[in-house]
C-alpha positions as CSV (number, residue, x, y, z in Angstrom):
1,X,5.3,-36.4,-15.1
2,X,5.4,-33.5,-13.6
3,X,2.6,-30.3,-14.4
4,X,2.6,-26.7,-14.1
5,X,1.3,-25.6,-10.9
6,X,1.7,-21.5,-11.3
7,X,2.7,-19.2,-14.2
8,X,4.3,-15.9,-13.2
9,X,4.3,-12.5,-15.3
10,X,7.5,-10.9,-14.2
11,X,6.2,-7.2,-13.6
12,X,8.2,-4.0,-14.1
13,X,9.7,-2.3,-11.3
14,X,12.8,-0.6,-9.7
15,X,15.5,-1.3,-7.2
16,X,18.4,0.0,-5.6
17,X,19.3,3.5,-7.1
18,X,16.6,3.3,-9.8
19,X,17.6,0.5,-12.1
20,X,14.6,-0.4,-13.8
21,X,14.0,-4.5,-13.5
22,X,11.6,-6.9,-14.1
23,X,10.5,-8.6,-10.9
24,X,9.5,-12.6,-11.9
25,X,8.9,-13.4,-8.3
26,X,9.9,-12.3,-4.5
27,X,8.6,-12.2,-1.5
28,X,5.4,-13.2,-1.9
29,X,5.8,-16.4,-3.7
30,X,8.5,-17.8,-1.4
31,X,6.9,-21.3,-0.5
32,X,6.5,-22.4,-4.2
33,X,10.0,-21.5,-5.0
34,X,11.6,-22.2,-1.6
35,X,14.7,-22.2,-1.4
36,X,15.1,-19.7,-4.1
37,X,13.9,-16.4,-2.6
38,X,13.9,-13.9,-5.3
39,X,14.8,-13.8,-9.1
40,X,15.1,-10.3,-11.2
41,X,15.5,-10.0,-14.9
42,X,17.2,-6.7,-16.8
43,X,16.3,-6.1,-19.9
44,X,17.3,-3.2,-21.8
45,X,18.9,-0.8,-24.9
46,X,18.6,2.4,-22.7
47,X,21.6,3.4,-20.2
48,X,19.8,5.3,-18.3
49,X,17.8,2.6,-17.5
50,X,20.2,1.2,-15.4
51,X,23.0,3.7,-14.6
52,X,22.2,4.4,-11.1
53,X,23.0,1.3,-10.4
54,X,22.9,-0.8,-6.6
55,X,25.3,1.3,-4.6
56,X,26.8,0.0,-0.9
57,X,24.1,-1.8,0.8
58,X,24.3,-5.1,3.3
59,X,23.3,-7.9,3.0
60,X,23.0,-11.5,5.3
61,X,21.7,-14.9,5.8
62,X,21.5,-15.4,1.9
63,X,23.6,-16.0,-1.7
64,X,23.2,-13.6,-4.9
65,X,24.0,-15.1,-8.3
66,X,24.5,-12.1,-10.6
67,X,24.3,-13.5,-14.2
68,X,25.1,-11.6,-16.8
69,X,24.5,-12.3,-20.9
70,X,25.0,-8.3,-22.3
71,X,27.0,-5.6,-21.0
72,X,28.9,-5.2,-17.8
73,X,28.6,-5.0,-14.0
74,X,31.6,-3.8,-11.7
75,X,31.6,-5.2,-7.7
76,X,33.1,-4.0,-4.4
77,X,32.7,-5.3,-1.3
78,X,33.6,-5.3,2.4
79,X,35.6,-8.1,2.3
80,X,38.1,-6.3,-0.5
81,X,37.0,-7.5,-3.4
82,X,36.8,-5.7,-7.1
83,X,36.0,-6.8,-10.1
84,X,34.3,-6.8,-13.7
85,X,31.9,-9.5,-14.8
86,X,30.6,-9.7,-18.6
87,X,28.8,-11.6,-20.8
88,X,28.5,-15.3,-20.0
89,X,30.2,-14.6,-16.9
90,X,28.4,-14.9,-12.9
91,X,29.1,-13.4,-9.8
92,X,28.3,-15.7,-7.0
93,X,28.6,-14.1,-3.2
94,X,27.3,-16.1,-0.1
95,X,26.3,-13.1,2.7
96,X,26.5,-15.7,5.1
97,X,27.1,-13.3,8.5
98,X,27.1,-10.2,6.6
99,X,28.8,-8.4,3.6
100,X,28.4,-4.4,2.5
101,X,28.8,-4.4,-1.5
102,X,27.3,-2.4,-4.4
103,X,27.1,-3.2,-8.2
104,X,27.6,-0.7,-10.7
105,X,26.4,-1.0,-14.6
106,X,29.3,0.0,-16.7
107,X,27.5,2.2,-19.3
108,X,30.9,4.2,-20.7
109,X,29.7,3.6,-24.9
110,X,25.8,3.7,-24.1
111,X,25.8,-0.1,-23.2
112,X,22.8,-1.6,-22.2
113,X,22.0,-4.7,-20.2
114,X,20.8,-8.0,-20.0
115,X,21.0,-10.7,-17.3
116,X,19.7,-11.6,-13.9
117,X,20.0,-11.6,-10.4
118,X,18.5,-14.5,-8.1
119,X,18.3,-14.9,-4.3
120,X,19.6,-18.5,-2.8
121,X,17.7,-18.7,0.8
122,X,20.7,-20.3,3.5
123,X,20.2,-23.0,6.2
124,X,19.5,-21.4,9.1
125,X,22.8,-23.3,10.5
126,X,24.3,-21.3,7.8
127,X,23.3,-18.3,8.2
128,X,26.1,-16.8,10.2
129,X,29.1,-18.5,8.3
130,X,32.1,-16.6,6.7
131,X,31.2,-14.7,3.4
132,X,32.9,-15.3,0.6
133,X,32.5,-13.9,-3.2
134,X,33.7,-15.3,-6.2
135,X,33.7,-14.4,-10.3
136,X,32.4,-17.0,-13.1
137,X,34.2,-16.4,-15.8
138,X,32.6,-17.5,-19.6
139,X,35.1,-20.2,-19.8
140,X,34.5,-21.9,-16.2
141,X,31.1,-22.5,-17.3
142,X,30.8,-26.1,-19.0
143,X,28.6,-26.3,-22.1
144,X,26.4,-29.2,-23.3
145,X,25.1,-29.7,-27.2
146,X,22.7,-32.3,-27.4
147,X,20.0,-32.5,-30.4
148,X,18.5,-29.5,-30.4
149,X,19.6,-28.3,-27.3
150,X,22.4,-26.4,-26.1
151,X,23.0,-26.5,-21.9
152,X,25.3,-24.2,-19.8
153,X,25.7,-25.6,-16.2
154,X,26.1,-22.7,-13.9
155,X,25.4,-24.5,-10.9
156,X,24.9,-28.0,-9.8
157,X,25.2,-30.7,-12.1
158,X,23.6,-31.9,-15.8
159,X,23.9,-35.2,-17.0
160,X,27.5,-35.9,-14.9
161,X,28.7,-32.2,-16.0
162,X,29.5,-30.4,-12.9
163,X,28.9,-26.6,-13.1
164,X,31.7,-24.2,-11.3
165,X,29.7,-24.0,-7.9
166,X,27.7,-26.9,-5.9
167,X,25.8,-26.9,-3.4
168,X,25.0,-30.3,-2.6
169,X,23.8,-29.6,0.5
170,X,20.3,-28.1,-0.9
171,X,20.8,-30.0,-4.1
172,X,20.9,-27.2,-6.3
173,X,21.1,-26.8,-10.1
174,X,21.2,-23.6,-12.3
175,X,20.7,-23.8,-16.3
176,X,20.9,-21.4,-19.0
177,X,19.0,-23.2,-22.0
178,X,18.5,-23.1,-25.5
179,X,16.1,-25.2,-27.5
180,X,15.9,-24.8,-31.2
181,X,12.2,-24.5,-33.0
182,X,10.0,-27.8,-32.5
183,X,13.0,-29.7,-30.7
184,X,11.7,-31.9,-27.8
185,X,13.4,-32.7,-24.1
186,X,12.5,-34.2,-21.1
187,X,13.8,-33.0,-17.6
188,X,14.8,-35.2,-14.6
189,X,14.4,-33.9,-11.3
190,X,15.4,-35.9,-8.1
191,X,12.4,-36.0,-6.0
192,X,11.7,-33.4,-3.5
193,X,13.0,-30.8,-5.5
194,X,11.2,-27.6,-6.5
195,X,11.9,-26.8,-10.0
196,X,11.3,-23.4,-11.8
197,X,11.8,-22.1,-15.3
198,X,12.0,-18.5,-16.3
199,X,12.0,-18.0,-20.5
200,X,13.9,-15.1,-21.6
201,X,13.7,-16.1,-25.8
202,X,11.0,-17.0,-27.2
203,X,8.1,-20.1,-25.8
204,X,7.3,-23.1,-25.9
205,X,4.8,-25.5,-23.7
206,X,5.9,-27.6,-20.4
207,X,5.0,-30.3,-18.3
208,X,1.9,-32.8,-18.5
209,X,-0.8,-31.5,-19.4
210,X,1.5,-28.7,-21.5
211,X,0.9,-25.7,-20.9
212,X,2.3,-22.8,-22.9
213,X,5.0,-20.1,-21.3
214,X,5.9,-17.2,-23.4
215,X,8.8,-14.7,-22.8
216,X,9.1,-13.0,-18.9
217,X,7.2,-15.5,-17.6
218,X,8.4,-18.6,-15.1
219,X,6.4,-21.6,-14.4
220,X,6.7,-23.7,-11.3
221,X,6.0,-27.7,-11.3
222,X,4.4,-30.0,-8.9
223,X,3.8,-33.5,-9.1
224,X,6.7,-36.4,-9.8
225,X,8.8,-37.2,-12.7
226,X,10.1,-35.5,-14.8
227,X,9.0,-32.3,-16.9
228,X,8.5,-32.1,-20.6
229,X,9.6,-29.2,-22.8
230,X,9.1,-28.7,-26.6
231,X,9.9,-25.1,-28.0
232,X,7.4,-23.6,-30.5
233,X,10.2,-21.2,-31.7
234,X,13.8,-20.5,-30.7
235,X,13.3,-20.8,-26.7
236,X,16.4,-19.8,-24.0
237,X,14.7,-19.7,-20.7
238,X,16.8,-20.7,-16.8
239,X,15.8,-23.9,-15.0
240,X,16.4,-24.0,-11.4
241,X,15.9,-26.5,-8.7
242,X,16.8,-27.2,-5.2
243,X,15.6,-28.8,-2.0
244,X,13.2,-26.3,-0.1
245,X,14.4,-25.7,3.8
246,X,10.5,-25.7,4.8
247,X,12.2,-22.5,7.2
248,X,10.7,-19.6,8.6
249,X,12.1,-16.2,6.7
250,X,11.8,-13.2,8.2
251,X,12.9,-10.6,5.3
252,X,13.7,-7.0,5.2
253,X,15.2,-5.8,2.0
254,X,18.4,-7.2,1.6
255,X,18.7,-9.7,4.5
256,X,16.5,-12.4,4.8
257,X,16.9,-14.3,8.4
258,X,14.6,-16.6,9.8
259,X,12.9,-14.6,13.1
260,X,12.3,-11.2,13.6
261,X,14.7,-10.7,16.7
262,X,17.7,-11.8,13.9
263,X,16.5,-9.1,11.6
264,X,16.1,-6.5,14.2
265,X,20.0,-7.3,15.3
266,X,20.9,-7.4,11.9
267,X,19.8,-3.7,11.3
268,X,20.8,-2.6,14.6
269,X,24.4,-4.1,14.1
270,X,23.9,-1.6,10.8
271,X,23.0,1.4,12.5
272,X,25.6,1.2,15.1
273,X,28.5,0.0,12.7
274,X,29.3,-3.6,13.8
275,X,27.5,-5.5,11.3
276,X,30.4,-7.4,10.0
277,X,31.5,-9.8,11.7
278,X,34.3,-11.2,9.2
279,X,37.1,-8.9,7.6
């Protein structure tokens, strides 16, 4: 089975215009998550908190997964898109060559906001492909009950039930789970993968030897097999896995390329007003 190599504290921070986040991990912790390059968690009652929002910025050579459980998030982008995600509901964009977009809480009635945001690293073959966006909505998402366990497949597949995005090519899969008090499971990973989980509700104690992870914390696994879970209390947490690309990154805020000559030619193609390549 498999065991815990690293437990992460996400630690409080801000981004874009001032949204106040909780970072679980990011640049620094690339390799052991690889190819997931960042993953931000918002938590709060407080508007203000968040009203400031992301506005326009670029980004390239990556995906963002915008996953939403309270309140609302409005997008625009380069390529003409506009729309309003809410809870249960994902944004999915692939960069790919370069996109301008912002996101914008909706915090009209004093809403407040929970969800996340994570970071999909691309092949570097893929890097420079078309970008495309597309909404989630609550009812694209497939559910799974099981005893004592309730799955939503975001991404990837669980137990033969496909999720509304694949990508096959880096074998990724994207859960939102729920485990009720003292209920047991046991996760299969196909080998090679890098799994995380992030808990969000609650804790309980993973792999072999179990080890205990408690709320705004992720864990990542090493070893074979698969990886045991048994909540101590009502538990909700995101599992995530993937094939690492074993790449070089070169990052620089919001593009993540894999030398620096790309990322100096991505932020020159910026300055100079050329950095999209596909209307």
């Amino acid at each position: 089975m498999k065991k815990i190599k690293k437990i992460f504290n996400a630690a409080e921070t801000q981004d874009g215009a001032g949204v106040k986040l909780n970072r679980v991990f990011g640049f620094n912790e690339i390799p052991g998550f690889d190819p997931f390059l960042l993953l931000d968690y918002f938590s709060t009652d407080n508007p203000r908190d968040i009203e400031k929002g992301f506005p326009w910025h670029p980004h390239r050579g990556i995906e963002t997964i915008t996953y939403i459980l309270k309140g609302e998030v409005e997008h625009q982008d380069s390529l003409g898109n506009k729309g309003v995600i809410g809870p249960s509901e994902v944004q999915w964009m692939t960069a790919g060559s370069g996109i301008i977009h912002q996101e914008m809480p909706v915090t009209a009635g004093g809403k407040g906001m929970e969800g996340f945001q994570l970071w999909l690293n691309l092949k570097s073959t893929d890097k420079m492909i078309y970008p495309q966006y597309g909404d989630i909505k609550a009812d694209m998402i497939r559910i799974v009950e099981e005893p004592g366990l309730t799955v939503k497949v975001i991404g990837g597949t669980y137990k033969k039930t496909e999720g509304p995005v694949r990508r096959d090519s880096l074998g990724v899969v994207l859960l939102d789970m729920e485990m009720q008090p003292e209920s047991e499971y046991t996760h299969v990973t196909d080998e090679g993968k890098n799994t995380f989980i992030f808990v969000f509700k609650g804790h309980g104690f993973f792999g072999d030897p179990a080890e205990k992870v408690s709320r705004k914390q992720a864990a990542v696994f090493s070893g074979d097999g698969g990886i045991r879970v048994k909540a101590i209390d009502n538990m909700r947490f995101l599992l995530c896995e993937g094939y690492p690309l074993d790449e070089p990154v070169s990052w620089g805020g919001p593009i993540v390329m894999n030398t620096r000559e790309e990322l100096r030619t991505a932020f020159r193609e910026y300055d100079e007003g050329n950095f999209i390549k596909h209307k």
